[in-house]
PyMOL Python script that loads the backbone (N, CA, C, O; Angstrom):
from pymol import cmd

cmd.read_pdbstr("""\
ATOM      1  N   UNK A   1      -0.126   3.408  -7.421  1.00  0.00           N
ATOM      2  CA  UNK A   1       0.378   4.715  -7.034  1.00  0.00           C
ATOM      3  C   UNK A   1       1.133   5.324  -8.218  1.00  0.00           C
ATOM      4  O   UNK A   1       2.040   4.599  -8.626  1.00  0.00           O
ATOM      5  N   UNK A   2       0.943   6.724  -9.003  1.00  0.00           N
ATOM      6  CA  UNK A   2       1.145   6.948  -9.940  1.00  0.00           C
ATOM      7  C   UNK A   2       2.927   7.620  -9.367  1.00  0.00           C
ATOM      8  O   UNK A   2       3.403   7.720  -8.236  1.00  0.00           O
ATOM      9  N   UNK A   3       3.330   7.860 -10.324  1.00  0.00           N
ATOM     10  CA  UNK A   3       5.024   8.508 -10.216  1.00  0.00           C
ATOM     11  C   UNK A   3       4.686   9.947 -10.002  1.00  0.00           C
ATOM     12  O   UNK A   3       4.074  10.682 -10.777  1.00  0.00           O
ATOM     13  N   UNK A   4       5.113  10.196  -8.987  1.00  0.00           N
ATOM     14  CA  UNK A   4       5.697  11.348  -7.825  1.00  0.00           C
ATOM     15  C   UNK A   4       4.888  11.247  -6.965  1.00  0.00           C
ATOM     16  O   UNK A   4       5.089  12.243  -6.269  1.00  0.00           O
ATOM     17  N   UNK A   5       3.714  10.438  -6.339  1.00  0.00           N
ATOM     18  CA  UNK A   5       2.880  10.221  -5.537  1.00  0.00           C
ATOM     19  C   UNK A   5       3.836  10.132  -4.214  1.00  0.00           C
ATOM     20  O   UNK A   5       4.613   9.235  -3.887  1.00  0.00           O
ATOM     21  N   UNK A   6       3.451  11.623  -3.426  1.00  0.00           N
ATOM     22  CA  UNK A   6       4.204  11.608  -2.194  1.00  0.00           C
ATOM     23  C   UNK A   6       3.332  11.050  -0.639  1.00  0.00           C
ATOM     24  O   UNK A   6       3.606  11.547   0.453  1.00  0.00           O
ATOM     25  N   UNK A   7       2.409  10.094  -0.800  1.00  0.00           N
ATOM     26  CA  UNK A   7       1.351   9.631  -0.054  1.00  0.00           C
ATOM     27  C   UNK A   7       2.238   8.610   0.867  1.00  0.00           C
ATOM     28  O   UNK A   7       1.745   8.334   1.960  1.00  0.00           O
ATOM     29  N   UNK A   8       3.490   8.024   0.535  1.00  0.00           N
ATOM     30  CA  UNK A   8       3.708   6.864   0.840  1.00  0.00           C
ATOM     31  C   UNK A   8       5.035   7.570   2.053  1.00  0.00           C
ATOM     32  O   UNK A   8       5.845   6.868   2.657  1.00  0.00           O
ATOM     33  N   UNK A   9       4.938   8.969   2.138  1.00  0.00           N
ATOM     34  CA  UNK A   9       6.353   9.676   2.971  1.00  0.00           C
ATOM     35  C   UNK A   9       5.933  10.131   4.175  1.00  0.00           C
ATOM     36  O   UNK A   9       4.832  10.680   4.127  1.00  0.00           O
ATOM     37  N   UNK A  10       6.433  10.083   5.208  1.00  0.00           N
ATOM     38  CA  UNK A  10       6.027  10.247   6.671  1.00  0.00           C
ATOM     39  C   UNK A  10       5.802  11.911   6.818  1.00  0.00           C
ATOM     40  O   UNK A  10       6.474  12.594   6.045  1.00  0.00           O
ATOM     41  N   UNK A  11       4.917  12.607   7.742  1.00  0.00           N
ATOM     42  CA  UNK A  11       5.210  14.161   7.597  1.00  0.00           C
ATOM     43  C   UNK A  11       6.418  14.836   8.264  1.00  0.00           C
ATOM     44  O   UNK A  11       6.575  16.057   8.255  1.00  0.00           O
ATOM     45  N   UNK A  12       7.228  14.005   8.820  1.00  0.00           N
ATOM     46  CA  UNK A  12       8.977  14.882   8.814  1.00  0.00           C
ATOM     47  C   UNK A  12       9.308  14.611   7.933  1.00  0.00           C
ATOM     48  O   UNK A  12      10.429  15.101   7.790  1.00  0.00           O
ATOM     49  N   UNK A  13       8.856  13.726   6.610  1.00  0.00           N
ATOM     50  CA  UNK A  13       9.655  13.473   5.402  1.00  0.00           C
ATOM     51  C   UNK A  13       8.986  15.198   4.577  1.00  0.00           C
ATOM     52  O   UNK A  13       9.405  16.250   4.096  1.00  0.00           O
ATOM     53  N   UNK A  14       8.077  14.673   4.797  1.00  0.00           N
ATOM     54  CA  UNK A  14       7.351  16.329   3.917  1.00  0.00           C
ATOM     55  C   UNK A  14       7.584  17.460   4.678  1.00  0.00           C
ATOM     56  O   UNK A  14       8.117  18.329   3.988  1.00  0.00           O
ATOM     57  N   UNK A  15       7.447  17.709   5.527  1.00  0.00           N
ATOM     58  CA  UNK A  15       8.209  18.936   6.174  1.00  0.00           C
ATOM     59  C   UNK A  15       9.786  19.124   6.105  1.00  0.00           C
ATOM     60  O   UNK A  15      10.230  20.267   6.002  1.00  0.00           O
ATOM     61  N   UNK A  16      10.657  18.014   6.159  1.00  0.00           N
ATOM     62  CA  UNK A  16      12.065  18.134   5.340  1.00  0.00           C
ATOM     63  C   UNK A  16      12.345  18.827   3.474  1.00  0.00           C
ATOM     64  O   UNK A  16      13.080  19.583   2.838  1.00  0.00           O
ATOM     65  N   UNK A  17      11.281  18.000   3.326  1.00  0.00           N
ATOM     66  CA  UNK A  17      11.148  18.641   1.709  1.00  0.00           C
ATOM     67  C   UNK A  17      11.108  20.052   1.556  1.00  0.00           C
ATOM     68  O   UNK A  17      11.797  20.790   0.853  1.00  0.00           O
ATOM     69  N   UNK A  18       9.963  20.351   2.521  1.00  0.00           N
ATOM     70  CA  UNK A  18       9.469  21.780   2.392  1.00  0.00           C
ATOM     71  C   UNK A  18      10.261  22.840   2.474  1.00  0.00           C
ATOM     72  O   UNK A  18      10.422  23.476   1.432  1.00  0.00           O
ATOM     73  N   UNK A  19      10.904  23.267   3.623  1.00  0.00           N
ATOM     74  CA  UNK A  19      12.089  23.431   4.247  1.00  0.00           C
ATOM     75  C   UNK A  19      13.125  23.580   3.330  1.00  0.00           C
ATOM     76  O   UNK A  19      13.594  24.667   2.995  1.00  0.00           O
ATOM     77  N   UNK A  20      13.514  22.397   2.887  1.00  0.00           N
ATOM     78  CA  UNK A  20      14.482  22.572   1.464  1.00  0.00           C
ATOM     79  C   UNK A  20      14.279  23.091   0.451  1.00  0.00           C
ATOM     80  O   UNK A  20      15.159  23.768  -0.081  1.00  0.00           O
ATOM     81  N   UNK A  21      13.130  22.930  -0.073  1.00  0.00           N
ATOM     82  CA  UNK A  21      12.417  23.577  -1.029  1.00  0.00           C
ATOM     83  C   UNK A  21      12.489  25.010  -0.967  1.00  0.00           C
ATOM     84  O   UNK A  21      12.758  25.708  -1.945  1.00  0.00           O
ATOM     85  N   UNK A  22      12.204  25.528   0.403  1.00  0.00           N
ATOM     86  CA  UNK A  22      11.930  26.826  -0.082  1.00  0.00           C
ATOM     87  C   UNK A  22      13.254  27.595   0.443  1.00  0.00           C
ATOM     88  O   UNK A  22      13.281  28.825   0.496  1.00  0.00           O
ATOM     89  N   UNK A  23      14.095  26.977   0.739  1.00  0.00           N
ATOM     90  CA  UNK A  23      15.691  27.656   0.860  1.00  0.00           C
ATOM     91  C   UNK A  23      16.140  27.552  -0.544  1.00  0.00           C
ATOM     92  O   UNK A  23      16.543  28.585  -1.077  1.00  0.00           O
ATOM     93  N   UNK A  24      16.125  26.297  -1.312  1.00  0.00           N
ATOM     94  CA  UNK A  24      16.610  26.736  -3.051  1.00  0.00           C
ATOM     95  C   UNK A  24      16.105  27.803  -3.285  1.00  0.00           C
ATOM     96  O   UNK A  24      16.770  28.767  -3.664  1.00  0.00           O
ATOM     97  N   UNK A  25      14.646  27.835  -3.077  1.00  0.00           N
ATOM     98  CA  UNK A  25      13.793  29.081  -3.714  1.00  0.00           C
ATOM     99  C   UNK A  25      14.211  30.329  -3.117  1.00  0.00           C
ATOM    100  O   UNK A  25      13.792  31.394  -3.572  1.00  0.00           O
ATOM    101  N   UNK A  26      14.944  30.287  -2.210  1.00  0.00           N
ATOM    102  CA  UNK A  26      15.342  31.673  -1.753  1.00  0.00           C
ATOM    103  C   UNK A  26      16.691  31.798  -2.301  1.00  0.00           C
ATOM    104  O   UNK A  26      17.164  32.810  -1.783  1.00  0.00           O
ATOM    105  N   UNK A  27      17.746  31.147  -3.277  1.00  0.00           N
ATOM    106  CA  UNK A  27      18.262  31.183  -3.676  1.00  0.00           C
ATOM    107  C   UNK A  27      18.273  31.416  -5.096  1.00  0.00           C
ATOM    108  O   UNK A  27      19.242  31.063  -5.767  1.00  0.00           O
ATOM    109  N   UNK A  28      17.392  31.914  -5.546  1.00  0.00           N
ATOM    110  CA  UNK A  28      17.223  31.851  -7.030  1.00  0.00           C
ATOM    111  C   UNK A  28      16.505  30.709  -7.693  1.00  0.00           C
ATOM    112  O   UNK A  28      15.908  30.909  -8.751  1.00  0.00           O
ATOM    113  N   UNK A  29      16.538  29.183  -6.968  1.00  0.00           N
ATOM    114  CA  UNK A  29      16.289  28.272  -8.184  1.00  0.00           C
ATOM    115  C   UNK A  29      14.574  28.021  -8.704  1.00  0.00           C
ATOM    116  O   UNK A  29      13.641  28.283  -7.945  1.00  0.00           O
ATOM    117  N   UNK A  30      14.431  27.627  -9.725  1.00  0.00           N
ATOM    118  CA  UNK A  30      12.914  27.529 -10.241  1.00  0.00           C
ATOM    119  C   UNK A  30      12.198  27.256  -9.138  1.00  0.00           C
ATOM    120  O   UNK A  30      12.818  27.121  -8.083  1.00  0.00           O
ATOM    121  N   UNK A  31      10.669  27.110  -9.152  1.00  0.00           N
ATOM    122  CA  UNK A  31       9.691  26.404  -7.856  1.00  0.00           C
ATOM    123  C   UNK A  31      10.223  24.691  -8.112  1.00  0.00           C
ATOM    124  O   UNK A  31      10.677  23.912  -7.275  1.00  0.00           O
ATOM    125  N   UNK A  32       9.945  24.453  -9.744  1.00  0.00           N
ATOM    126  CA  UNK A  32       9.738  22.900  -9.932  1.00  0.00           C
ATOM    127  C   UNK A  32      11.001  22.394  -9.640  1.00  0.00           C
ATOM    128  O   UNK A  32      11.103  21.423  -8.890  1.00  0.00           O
ATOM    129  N   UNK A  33      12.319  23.114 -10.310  1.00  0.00           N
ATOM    130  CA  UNK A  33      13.779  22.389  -9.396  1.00  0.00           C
ATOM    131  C   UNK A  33      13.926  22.158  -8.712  1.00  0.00           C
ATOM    132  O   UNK A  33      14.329  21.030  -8.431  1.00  0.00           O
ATOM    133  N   UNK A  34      13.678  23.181  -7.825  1.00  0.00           N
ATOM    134  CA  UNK A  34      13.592  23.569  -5.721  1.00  0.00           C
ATOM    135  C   UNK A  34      12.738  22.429  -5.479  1.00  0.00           C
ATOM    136  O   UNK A  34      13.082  21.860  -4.443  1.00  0.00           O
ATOM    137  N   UNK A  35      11.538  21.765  -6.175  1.00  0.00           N
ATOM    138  CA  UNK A  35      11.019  20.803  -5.154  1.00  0.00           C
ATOM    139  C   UNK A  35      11.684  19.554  -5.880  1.00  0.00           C
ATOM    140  O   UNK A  35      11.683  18.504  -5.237  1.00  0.00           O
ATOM    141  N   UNK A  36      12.152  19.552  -6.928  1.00  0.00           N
ATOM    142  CA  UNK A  36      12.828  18.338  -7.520  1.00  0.00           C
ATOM    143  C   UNK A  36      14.196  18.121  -6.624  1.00  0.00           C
ATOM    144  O   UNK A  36      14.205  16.952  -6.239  1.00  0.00           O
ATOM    145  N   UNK A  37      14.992  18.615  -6.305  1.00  0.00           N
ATOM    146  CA  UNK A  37      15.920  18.756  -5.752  1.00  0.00           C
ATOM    147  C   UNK A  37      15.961  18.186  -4.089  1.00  0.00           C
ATOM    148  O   UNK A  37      16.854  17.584  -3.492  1.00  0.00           O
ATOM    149  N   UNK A  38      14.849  18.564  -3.714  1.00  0.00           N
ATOM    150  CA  UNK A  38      14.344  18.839  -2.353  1.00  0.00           C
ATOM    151  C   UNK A  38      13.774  17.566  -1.806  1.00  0.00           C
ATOM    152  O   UNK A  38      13.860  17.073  -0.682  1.00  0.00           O
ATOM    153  N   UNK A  39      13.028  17.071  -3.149  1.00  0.00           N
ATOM    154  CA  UNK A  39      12.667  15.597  -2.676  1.00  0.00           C
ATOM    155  C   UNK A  39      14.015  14.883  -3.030  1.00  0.00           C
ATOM    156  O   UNK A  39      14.289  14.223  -2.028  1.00  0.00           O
ATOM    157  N   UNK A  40      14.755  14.742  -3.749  1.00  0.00           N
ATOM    158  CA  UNK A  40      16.407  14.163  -3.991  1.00  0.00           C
ATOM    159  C   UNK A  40      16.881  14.266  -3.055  1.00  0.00           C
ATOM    160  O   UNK A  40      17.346  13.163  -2.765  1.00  0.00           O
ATOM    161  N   UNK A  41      17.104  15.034  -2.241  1.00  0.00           N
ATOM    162  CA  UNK A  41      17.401  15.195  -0.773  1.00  0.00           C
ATOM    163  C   UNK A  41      17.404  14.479   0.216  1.00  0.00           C
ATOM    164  O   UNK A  41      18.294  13.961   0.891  1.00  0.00           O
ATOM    165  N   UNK A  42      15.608  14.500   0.272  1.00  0.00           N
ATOM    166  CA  UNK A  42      14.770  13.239   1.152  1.00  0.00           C
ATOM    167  C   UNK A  42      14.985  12.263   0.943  1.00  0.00           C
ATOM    168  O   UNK A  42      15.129  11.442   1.848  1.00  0.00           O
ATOM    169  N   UNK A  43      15.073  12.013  -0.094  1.00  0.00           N
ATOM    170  CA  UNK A  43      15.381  10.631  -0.474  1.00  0.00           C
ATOM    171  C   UNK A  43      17.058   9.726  -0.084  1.00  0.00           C
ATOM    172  O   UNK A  43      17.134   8.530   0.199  1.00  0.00           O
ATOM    173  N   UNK A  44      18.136  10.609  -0.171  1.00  0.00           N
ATOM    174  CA  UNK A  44      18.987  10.419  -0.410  1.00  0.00           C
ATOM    175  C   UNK A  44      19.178  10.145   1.425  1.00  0.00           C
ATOM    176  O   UNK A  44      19.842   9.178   1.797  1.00  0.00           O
ATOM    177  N   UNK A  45      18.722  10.808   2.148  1.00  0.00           N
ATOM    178  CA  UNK A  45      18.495  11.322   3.683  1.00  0.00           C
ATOM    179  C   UNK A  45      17.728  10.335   4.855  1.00  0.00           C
ATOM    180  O   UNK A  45      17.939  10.262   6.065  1.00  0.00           O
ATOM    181  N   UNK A  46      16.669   9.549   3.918  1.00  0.00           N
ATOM    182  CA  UNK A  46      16.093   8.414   4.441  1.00  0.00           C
ATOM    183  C   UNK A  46      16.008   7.344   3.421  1.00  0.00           C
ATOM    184  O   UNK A  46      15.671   6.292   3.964  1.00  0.00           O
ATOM    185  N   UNK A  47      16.184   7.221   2.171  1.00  0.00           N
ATOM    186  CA  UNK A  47      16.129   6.339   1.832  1.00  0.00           C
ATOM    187  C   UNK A  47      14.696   5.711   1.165  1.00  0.00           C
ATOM    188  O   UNK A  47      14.419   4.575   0.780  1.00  0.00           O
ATOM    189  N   UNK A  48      13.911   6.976   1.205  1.00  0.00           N
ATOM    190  CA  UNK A  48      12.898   7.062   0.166  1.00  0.00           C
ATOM    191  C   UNK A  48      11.653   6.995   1.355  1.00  0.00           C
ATOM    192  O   UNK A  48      11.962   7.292   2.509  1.00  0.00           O
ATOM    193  N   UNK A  49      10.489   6.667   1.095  1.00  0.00           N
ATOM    194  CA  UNK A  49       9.258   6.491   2.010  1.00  0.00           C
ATOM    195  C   UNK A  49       9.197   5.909   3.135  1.00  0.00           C
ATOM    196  O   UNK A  49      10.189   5.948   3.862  1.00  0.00           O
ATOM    197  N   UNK A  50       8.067   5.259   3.535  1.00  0.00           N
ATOM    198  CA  UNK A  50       7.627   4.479   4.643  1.00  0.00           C
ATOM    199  C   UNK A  50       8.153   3.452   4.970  1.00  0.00           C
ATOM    200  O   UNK A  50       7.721   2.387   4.529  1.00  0.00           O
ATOM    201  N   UNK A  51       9.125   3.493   5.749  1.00  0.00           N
ATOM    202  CA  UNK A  51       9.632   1.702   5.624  1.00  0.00           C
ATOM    203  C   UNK A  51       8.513   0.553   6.901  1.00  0.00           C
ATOM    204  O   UNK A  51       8.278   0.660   8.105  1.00  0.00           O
ATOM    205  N   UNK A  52       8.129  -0.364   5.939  1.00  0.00           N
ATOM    206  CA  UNK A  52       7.336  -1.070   6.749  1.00  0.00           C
ATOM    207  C   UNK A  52       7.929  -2.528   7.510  1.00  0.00           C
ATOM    208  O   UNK A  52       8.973  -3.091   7.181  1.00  0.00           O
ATOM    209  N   UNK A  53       7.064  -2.945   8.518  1.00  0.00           N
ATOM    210  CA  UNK A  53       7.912  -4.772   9.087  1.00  0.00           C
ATOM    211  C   UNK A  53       8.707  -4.062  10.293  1.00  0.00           C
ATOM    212  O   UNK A  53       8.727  -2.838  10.431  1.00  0.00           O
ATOM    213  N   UNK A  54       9.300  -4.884  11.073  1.00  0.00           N
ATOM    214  CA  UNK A  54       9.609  -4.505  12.699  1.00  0.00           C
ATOM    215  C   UNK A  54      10.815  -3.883  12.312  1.00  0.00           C
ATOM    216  O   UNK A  54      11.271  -3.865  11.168  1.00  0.00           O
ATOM    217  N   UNK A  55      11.344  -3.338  13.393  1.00  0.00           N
ATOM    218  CA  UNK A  55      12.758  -2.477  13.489  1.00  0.00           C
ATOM    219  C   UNK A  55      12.514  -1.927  12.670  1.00  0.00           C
ATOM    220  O   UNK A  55      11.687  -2.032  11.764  1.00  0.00           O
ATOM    221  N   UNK A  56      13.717  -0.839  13.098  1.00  0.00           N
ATOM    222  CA  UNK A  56      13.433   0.469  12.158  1.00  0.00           C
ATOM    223  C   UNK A  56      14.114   0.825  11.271  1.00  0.00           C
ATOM    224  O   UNK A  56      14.224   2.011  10.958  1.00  0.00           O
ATOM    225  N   UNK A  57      14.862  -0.379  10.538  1.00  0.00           N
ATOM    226  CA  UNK A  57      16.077  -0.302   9.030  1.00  0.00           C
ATOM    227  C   UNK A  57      16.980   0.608   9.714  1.00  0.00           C
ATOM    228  O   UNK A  57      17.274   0.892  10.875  1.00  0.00           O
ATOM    229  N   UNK A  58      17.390   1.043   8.231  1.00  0.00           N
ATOM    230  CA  UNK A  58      18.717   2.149   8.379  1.00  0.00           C
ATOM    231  C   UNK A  58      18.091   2.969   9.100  1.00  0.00           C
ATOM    232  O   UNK A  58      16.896   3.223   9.255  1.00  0.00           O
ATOM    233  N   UNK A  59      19.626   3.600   9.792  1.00  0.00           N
ATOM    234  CA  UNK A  59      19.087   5.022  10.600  1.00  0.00           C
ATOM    235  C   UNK A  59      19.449   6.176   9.340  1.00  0.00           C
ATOM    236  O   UNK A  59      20.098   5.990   8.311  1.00  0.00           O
ATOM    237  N   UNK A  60      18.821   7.336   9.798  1.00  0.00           N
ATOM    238  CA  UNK A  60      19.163   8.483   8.485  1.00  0.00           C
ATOM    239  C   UNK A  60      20.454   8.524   8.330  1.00  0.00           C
ATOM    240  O   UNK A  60      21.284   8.154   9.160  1.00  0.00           O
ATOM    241  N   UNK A  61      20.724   9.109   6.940  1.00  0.00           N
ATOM    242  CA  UNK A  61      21.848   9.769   6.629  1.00  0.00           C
ATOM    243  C   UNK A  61      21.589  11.354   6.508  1.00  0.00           C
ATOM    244  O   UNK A  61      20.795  11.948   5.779  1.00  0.00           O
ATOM    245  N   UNK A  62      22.539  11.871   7.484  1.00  0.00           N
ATOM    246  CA  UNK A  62      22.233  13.467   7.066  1.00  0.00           C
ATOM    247  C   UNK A  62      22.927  14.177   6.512  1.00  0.00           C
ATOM    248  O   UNK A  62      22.600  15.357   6.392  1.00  0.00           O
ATOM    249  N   UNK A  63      24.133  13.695   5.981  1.00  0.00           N
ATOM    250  CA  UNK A  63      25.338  13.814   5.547  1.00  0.00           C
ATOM    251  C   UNK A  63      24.616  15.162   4.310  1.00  0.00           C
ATOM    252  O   UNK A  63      24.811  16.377   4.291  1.00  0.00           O
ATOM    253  N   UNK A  64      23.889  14.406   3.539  1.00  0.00           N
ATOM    254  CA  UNK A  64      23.633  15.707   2.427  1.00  0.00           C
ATOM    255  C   UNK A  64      22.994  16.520   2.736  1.00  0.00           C
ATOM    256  O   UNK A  64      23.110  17.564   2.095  1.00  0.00           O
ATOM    257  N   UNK A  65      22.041  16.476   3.811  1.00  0.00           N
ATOM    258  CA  UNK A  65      21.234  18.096   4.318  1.00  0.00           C
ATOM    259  C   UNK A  65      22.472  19.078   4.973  1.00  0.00           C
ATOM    260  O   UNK A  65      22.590  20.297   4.846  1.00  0.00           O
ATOM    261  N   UNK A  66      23.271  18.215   5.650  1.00  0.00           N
ATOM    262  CA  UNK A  66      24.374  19.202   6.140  1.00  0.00           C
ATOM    263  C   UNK A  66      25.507  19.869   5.112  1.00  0.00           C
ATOM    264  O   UNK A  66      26.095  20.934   5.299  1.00  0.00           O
ATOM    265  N   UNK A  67      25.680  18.847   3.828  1.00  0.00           N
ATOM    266  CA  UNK A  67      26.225  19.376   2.731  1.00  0.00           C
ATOM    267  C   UNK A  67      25.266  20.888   2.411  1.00  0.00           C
ATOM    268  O   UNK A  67      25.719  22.033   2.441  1.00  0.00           O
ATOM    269  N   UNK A  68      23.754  20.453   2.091  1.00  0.00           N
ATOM    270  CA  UNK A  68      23.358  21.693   1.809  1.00  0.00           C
ATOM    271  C   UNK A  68      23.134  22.824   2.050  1.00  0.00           C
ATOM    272  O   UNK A  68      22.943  23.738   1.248  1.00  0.00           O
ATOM    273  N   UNK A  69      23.142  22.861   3.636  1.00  0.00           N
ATOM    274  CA  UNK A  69      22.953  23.840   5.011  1.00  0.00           C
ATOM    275  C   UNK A  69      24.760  24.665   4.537  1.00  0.00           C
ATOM    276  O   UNK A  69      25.087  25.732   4.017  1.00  0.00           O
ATOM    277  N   UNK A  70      25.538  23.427   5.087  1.00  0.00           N
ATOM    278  CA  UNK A  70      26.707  24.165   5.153  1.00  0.00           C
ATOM    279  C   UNK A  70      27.084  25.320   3.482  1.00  0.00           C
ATOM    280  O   UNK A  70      27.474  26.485   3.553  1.00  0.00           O
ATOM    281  N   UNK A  71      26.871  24.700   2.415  1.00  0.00           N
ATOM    282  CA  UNK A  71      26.903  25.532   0.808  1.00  0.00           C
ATOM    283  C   UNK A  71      26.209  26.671   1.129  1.00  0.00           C
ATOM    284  O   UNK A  71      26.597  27.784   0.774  1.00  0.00           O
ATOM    285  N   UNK A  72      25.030  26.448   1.888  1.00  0.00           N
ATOM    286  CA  UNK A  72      24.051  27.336   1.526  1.00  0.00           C
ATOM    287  C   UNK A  72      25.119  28.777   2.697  1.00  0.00           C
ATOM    288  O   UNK A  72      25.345  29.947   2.387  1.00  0.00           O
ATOM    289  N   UNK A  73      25.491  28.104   3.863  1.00  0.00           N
ATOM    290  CA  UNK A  73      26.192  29.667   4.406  1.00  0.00           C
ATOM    291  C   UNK A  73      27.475  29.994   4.236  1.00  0.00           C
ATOM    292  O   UNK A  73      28.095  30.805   4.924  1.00  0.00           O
ATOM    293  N   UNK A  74      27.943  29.295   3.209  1.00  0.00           N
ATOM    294  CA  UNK A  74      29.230  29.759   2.662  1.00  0.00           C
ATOM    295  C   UNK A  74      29.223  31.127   1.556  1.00  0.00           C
ATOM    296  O   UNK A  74      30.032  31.992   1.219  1.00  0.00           O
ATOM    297  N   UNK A  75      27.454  30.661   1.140  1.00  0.00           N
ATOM    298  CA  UNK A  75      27.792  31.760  -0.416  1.00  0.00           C
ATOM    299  C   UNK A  75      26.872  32.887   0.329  1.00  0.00           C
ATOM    300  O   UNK A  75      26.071  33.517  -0.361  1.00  0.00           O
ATOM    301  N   UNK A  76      26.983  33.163   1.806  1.00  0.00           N
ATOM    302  CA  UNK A  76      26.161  34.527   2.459  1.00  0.00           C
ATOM    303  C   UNK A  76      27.679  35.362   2.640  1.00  0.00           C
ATOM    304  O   UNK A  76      27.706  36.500   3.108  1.00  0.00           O
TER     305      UNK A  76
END
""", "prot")
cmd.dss("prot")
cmd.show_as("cartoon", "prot")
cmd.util.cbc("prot")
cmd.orient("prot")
């Protein structure tokens, strides 16, 4: 699997991205930041891809989507 191969992320992981992505982008930031950023997010939020083997690991952290939600309606 080559580096940035997003094959291995569930589709609420990619629809989280997206979502984020295009709120930077409505903020001014580049396309390629906005999705660099956006997957940093995801990541930071679940803890990266597919987790495989029984139970379901960590539960999310949402701590930084709500960091970003909340920034994002402070500067309206």
């Amino acid at each position: 699997m080559p580096r940035g191969d997003k094959d291995k992320y569930t589709d609420k992981q990619k629809r989280q991205a997206e979502h984020i992505e295009e709120s930077y982008e409505a903020h001014g930031v580049s396309e390629k930041e906005a999705k660099r950023r956006a997957w940093a997010t995801v990541n930071k939020i679940s803890g990266g891809g597919k987790k495989g083997g029984s139970g379901g690991g960590k539960p999310e952290n949402h701590e930084p989507m709500r960091r970003h939600f909340s920034n994002d309606i402070l500067r309206r």
